[in-house]
KEPAZA-200555 format. One record per residue (C-alpha): residue in one letter; residue number from 1; x, y, z. Coordinates in Angstrom, 1 decimal. Each point is the difference from the previous one (the first is absolute). Example, Ala and Ser with C-alpha at 12.3 -4.5 7.8 and 13.67 -1.06 7.14 Angstrom:
   residu   num       px       py       pz
        A     1     12.3     -4.5      7.8
        S     2      1.4      3.4     -0.7
***
This chain:
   residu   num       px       py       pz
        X     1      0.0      0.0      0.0
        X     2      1.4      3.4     -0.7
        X     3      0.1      3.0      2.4
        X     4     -3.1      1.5     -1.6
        X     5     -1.7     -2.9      0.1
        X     6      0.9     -0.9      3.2
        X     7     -1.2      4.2      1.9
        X     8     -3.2     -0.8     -2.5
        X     9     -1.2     -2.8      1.8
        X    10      1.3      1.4      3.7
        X    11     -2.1      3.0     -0.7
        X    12     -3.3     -2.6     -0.9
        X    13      0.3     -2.0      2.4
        X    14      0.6      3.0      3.0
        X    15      1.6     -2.8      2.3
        X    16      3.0      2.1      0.6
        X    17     -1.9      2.8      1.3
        X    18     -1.9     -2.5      2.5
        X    19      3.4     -0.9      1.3
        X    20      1.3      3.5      0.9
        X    21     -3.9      0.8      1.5
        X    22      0.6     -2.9      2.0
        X    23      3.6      1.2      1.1
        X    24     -0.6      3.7      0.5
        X    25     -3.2     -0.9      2.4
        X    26      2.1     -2.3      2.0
        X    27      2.9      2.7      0.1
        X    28     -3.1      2.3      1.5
        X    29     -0.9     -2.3      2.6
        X    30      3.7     -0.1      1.1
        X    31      0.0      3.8      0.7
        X    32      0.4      1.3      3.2
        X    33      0.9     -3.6      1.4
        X    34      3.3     -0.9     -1.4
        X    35      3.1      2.3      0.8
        X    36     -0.1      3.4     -1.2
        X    37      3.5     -0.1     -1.6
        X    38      1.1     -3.5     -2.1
        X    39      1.9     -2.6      2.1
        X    40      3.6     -1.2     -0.6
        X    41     -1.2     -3.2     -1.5
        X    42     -2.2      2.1     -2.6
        X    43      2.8      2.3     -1.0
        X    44      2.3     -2.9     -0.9
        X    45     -2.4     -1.7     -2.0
        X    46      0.1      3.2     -2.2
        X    47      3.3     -1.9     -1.4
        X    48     -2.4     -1.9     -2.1
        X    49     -1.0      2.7     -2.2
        X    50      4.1      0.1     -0.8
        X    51     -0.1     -2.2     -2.9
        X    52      1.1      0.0     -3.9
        X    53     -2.7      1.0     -2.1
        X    54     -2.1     -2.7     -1.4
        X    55      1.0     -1.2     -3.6
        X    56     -3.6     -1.3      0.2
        X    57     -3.6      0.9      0.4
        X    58     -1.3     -1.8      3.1
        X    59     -3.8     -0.4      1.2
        X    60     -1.7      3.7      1.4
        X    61     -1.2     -1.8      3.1
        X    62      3.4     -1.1      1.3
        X    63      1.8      3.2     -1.0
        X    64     -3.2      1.5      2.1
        X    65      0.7     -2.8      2.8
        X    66      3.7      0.7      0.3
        X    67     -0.9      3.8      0.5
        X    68     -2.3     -0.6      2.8
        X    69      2.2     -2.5      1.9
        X    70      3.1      1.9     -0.3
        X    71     -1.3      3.6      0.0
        X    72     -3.4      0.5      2.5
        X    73      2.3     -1.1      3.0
        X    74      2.5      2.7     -1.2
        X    75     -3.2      3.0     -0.1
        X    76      0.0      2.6      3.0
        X    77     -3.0      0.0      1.4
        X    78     -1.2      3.6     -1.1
        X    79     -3.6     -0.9     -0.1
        X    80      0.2     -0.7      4.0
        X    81     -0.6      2.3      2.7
        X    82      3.4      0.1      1.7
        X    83      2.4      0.5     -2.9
        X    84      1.3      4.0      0.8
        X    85      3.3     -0.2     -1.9
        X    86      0.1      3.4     -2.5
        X    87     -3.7      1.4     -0.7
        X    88     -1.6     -2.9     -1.5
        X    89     -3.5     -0.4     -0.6
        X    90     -2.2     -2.9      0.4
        X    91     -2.6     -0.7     -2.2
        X    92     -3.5      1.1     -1.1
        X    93     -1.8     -3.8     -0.5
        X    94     -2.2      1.3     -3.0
        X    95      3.1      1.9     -1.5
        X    96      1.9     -3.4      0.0
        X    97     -2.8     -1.3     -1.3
        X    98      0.0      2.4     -2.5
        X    99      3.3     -0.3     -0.7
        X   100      0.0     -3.2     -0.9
        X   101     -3.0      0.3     -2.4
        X   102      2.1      3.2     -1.7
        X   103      2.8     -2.3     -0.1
        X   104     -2.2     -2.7     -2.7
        X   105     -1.0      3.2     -1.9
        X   106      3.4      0.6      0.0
        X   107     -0.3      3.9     -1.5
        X   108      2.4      2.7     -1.6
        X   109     -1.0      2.8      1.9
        X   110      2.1      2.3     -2.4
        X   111     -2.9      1.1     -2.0
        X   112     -3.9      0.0     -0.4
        X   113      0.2     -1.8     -3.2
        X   114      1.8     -2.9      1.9
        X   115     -2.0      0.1      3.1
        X   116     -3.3      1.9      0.4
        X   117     -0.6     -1.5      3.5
        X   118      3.5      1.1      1.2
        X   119     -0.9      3.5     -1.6
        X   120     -3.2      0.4      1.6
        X   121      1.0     -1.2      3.5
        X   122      3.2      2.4     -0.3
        X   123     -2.4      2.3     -0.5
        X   124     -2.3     -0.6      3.3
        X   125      2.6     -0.4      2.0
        X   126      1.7      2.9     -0.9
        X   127     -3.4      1.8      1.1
        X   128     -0.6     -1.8      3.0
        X   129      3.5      0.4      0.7
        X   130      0.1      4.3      0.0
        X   131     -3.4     -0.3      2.1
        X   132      2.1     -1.9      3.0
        X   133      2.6      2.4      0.0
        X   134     -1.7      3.2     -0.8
        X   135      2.0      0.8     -2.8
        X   136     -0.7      2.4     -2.9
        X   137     -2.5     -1.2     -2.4
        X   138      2.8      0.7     -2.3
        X   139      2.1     -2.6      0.8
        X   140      0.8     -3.3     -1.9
        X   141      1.4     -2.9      1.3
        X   142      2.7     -2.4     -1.6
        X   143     -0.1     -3.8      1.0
        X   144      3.6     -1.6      0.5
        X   145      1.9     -2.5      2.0
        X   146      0.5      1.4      3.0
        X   147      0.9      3.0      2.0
        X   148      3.8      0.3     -1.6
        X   149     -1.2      0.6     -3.4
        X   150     -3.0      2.3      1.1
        X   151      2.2      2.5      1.5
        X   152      2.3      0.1     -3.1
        X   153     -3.4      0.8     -1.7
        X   154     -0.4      2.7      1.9
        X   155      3.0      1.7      0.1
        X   156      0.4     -0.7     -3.9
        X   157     -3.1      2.1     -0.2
        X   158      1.5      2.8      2.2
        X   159      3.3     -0.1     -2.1
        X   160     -2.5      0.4     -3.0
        X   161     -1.4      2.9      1.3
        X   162      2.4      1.9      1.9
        X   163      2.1     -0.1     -3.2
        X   164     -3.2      0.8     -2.1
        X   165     -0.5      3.1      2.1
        X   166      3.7      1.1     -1.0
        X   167     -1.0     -0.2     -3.4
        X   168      2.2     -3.6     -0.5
        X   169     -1.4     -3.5     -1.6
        X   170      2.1     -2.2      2.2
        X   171     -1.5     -3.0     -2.3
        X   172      1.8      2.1     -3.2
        X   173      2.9      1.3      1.4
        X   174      1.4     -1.8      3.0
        X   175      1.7      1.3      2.7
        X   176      3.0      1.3     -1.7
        X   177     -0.4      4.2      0.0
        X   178     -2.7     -0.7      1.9
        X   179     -1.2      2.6      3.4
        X   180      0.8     -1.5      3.4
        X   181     -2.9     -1.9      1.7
        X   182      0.1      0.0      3.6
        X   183     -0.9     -3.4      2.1
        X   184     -1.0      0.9      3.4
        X   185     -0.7     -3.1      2.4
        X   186      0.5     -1.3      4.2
        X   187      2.8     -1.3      1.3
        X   188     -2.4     -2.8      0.6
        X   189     -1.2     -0.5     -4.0
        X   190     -1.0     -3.5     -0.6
        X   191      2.8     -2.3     -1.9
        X   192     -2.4     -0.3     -3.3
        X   193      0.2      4.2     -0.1
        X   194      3.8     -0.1     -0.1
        X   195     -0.6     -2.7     -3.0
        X   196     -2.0      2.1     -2.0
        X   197      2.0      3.5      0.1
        X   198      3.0     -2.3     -1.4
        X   199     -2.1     -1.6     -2.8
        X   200     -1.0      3.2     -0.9
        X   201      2.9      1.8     -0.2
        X   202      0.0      2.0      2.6
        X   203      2.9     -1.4      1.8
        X   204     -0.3     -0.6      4.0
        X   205      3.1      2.7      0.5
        X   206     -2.8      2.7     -1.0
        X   207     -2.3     -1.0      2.8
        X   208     -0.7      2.9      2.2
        X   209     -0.7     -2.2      2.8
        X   210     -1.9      1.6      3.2
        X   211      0.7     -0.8      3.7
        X   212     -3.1     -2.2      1.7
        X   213     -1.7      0.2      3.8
        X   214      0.5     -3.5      2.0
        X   215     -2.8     -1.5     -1.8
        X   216      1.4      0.4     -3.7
        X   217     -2.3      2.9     -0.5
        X   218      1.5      2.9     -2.7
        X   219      0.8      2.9      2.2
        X   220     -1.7      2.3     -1.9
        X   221      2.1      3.1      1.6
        X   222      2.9     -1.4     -1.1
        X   223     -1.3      0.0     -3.7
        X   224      1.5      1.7     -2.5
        X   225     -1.1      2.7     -2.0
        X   226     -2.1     -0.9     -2.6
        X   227     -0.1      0.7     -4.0
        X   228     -1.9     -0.7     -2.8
        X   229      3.0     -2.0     -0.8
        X   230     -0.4     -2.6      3.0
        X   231     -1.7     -3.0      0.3
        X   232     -0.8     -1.5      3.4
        X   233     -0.3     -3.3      1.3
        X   234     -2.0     -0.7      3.2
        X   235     -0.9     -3.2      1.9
        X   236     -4.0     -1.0      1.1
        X   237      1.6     -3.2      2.0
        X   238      3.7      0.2      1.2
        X   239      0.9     -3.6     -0.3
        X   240      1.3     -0.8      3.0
        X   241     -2.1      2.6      2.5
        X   242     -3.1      0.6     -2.4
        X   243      0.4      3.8      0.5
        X   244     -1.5      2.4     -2.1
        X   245      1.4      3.1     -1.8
        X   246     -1.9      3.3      0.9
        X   247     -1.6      0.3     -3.5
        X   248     -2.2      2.7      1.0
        X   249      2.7      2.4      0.0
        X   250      2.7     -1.4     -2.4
        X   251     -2.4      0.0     -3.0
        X   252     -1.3      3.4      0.7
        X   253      3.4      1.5     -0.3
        X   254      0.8     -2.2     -2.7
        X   255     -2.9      0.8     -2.0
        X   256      0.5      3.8      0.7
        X   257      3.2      0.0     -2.3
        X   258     -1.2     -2.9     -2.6
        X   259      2.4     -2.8      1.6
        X   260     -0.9     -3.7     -0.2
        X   261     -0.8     -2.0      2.7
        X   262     -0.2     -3.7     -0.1
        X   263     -1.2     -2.3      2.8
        X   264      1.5     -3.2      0.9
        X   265     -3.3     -2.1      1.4
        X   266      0.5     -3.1     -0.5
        X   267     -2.1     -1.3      2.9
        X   268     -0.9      3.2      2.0
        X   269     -1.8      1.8     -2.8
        X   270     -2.7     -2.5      0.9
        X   271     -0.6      2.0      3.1
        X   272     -2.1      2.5     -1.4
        X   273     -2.4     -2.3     -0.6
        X   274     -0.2     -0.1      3.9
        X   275     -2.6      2.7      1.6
        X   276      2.4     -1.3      2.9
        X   277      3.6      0.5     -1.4
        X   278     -1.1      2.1     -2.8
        X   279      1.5      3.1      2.2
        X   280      3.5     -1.7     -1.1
        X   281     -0.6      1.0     -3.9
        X   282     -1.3      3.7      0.8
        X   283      1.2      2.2     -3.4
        X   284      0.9     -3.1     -2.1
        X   285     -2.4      1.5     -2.8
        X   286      2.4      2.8     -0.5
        X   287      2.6     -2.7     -1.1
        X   288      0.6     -0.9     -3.6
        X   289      0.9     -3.6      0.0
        X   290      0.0     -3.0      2.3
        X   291      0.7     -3.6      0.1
        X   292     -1.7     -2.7      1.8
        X   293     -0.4     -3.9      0.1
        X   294     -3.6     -1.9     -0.2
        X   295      2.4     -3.1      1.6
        X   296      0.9      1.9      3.1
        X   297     -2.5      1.6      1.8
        X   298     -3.5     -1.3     -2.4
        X   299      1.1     -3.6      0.2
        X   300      0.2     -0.5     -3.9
        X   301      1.9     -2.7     -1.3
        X   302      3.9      0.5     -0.8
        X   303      0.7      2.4     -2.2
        X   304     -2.0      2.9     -0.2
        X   305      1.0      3.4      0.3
        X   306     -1.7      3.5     -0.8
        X   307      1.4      3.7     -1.3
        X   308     -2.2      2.2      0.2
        X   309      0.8      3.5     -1.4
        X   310     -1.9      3.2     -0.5
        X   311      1.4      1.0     -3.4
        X   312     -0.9     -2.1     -2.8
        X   313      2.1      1.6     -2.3
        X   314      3.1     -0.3      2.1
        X   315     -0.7     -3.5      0.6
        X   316     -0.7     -1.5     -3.1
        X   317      2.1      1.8     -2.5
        X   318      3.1     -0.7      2.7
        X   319     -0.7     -3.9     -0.5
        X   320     -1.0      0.7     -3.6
        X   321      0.1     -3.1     -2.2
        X   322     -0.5      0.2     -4.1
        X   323     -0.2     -2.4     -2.7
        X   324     -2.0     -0.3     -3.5
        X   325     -1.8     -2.9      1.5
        X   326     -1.2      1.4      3.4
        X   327     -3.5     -0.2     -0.6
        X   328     -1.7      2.7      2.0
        X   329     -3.5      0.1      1.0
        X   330     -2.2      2.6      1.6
        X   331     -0.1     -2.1      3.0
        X   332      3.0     -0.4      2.7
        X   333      3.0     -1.1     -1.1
        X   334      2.3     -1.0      2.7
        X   335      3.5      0.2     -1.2
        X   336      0.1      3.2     -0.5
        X   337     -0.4      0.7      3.8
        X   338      2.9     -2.6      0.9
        X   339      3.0     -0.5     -1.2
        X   340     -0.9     -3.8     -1.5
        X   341     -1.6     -0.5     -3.2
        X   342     -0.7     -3.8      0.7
        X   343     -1.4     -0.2      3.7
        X   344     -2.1     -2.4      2.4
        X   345     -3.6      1.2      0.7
        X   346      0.4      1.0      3.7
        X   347     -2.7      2.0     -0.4
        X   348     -2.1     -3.1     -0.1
        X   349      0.8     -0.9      3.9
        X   350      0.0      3.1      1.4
        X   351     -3.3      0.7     -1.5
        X   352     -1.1     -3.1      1.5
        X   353      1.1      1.0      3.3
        X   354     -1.2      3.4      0.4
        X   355     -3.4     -1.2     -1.1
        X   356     -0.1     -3.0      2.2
        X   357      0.9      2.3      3.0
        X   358     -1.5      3.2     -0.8
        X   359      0.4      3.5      1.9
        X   360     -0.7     -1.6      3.2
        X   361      1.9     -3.0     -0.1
        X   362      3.1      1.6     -1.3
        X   363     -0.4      2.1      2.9
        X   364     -0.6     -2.6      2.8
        X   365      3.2     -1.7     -2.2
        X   366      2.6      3.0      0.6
        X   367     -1.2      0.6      3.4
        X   368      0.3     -3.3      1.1
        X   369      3.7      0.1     -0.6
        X   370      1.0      3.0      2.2
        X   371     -2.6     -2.0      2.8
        X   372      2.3     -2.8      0.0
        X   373      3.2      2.1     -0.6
        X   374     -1.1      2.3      3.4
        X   375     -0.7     -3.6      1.8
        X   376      3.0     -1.7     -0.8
        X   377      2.4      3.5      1.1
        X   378     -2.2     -0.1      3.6
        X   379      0.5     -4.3      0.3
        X   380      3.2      0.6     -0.6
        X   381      0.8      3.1      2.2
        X   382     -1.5     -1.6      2.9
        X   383      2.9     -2.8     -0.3
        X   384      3.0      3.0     -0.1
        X   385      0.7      0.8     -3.4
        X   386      0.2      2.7     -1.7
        X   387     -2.5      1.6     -2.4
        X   388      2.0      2.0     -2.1
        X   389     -2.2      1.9     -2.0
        X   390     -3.5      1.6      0.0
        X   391     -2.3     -2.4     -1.2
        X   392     -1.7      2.2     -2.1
        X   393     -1.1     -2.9     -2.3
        X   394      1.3     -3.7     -0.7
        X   395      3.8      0.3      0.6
        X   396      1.7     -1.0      3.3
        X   397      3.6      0.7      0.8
        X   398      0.9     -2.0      3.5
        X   399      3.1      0.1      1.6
        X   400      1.5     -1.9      3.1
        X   401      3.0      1.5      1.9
        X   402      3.0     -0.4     -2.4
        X   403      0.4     -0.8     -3.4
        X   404      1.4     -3.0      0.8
        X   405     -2.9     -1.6      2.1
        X   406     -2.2      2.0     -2.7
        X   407      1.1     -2.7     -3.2
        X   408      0.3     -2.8      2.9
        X   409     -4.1      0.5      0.4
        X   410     -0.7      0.4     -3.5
        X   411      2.2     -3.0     -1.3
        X   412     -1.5     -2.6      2.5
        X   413     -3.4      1.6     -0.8
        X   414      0.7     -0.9     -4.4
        X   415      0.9     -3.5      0.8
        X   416     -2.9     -0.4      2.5
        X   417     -2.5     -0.4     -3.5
        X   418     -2.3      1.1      2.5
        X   419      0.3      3.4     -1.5
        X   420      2.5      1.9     -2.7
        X   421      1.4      3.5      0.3
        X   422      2.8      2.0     -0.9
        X   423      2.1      2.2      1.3
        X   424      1.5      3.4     -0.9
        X   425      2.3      3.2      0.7
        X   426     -2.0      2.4      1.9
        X   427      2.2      3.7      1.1
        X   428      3.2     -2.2      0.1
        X   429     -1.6     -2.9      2.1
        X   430     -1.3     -3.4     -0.6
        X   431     -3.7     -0.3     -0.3
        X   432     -2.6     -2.5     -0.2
        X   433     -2.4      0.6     -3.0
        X   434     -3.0     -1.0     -0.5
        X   435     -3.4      0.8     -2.0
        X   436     -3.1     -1.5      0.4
        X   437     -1.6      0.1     -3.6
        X   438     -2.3     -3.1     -0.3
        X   439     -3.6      0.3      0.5
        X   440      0.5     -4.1      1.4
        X   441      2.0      1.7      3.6
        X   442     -2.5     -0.1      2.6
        X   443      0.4      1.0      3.6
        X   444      0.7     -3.8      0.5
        X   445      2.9      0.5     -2.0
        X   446      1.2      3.1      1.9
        X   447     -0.3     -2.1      3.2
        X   448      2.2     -2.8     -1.8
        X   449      2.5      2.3     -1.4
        X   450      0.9      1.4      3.8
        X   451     -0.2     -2.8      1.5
        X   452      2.9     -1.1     -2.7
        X   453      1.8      3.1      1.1
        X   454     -0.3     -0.8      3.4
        X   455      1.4     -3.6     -0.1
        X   456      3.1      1.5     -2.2
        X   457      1.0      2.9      2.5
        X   458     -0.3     -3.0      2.6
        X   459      2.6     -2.2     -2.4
        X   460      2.7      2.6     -0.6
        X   461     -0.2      1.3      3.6
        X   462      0.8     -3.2      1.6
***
């Protein structure tokens, strides 16, 4: 039988697809029972994916068999309520769900013409999407991969404009001859910012970087003089303390002399769909570009990120793509809002989540996170440590004495598998990390997660 013949009759017969149903429902009954990180034993059976490849075609079930054998022990158990290792979001049943239906259609979201579903739903949730945050009507909304490539969307269209406003087509001429652009960002910018003013050109060396308070926040009397010239980054979310920039008074001088500001919201932006936390967000309407994730704080499946930006123009043309056989349509086209041409429907899953929650449960979602963030600090202050930061949303920094009994606690803690966090620097000491992102953590969890704590201090102090 040839290889033709051979998918053909796999795609009749659907047997394969029973298989994988049958594996991914057992992996979901697994969750939140087995260890949180993969054991020793799972990780060295990862050797057996180190082979030659194949001369031969071999049977779809066994390749699929091998792959669940060797590779569902070797998962971290994201979709569990106790993994708080970097800010990682659980996930949304019906978005899965939704995901995996998406993932049959198997759509080119690049263009109408190749995907009016994925055009439509871009569409809605672009909508939906502006409503949350309170943005200007005016804004439109790029779907891409993640947070990293969102903000080099944004500050692409701010280098569009900025130059544009000097009377220079960076997309024609380049930087060479071209005026200075000023990058003005904290001390405390998140790594992905730093990644995307080198990409673009700018160079890190021409960061005007800005001293912050003890929570990471921009110390806005410390900011420089502003220009039309500038473009400013600013964070709804510090990583490690989940600060906030005060937006309020950043974008109003900003906007007073035509600079651009961009906010990094990965998972905070999602706070201003809060009537609780919304106070965090106050004056984030007078930005002009932001980037968030729908796999953080929402709970979409991985990858799914957002820009959002308030000048089309800027946006689009910065990302522009050509070509005699781009067929456009009166309808959305998606690639010219990212910088893909050929791209997975996200907005499929994230549609599928904002209308399975609606305002009210993406509400009750975001607040539940800084309830058991503000449990989990108090459990674990009443045993000594040290709460680090504010917890002014989902982040915890916790500290124990010394930096040394600080990485003692967190290491016995990762092999525990009770649990999995990480560590980080935090004003030139060690810190314990964590971010509770997963609409699965209950209080039950919080309870677990100190008492974990708990027995580790006891360990390294004896």
């Amino acid at each position: 039988m040839n290889i033709r013949a051979k998918m053909t009759k796999e795609f009749k017969d659907k047997s394969i697809f029973k298989q994988v149903q049958d594996y991914s429902l057992s992996y979901l009954d697994e969750v939140g029972k087995r260890d949180v990180y993969p054991t020793k034993e799972a990780l060295q059976n990862l050797e057996n994916f180190s082979e030659e490849l194949p001369q031969k075609s071999m049977e779809a079930k066994d390749v699929l068999e091998f792959l669940n054998t060797n590779g569902s022990k070797a998962t971290v158990d994201h979709l569990g309520g106790k993994y708080f290792g970097f800010v990682t979001g659980g996930v949304i049943p019906a978005s899965l769900a939704a995901r995996v239906l998406s993932d049959f259609w198997d759509q080119n979201s690049g263009l109408y013409v190749m995907s009016p579903i994925a055009s439509k739903l871009e569409e809605v949730c672009e909508s939906w999407l502006k409503e949350l945050f309170g943005l200007p009507k005016r804004t439109v909304a790029g779907f891409v991969s993640g947070s990293s490539i969102a903000i080099f969307c944004g500050l692409a269209a701010g280098r569009y404009r900025v130059f544009k406003n000097n009377d220079w087509d960076i997309n024609k001429k380049g930087f060479q001859g071209a005026p200075k652009i000023r990058i003005v960002a904290g001390k405390q910018a998140h790594g992905t910012v730093i990644k995307a003013v080198t990409l673009l050109g700018f160079g890190t060396d021409n960061i005007e970087w800005v001293n912050h308070d003890s929570q990471g926040r921009l110390l806005v009397s410390e900011l420089p003089k502003l220009d039309k010239n500038t473009i400013v980054v600013l964070q709804a979310g510090n990583v490690c303390s989940g600060a906030f920039d005060d937006f309020e008074s950043i974008c109003t001088q900003a906007k007073e002399v035509g600079a651009w500001v961009h906010i990094d919201g990965a998972f905070g932006l999602w706070a201003a769909a809060s009537k609780k936390l919304k106070y965090l967000t106050k004056g984030i309407e007078k930005a002009n570009s932001f980037s968030v994730d729908g796999h953080k704080t929402l709970n979409t499946p991985y990858d799914n990120g957002i820009v959002l930006c308030d000048d089309e123009e800027a946006l689009t043309h910065a990302l522009h793509s050509s070509g005699s056989y781009i067929v456009h349509n009166e309808n959305r086209d998606g690639m010219f809002y990212t910088p893909e041409m050929s791209k997975r429907a996200r907005s499929i899953e994230l549609w599928a989540a904002m209308k399975y929650l609606g305002r009210d449960g993406i509400e009750e979602l975001i607040n539940g996170f800084y309830e058991r963030a503000t449990e989990l600090a108090y459990e674990l202050e009443k045993e000594g440590f040290e709460i680090v930061n504010d917890v002014v949303f989902n982040q915890i920094m916790i500290r124990y004495k010394s930096d040394d009994l600080t990485n003692k606690i967190m290491k016995y803690i990762q092999e525990s598998g009770t649990c999995w966090l990480g560590g980080a620097i935090w004003n030139g000491q060690s810190v314990i990390r964590i971010s509770i992102c997963s609409w699965v953590t209950t209080q039950e969890d919080v309870l677990i997660t100190a008492k974990t704590f708990k027995e580790a201090l006891s360990c390294v102090e004896s």
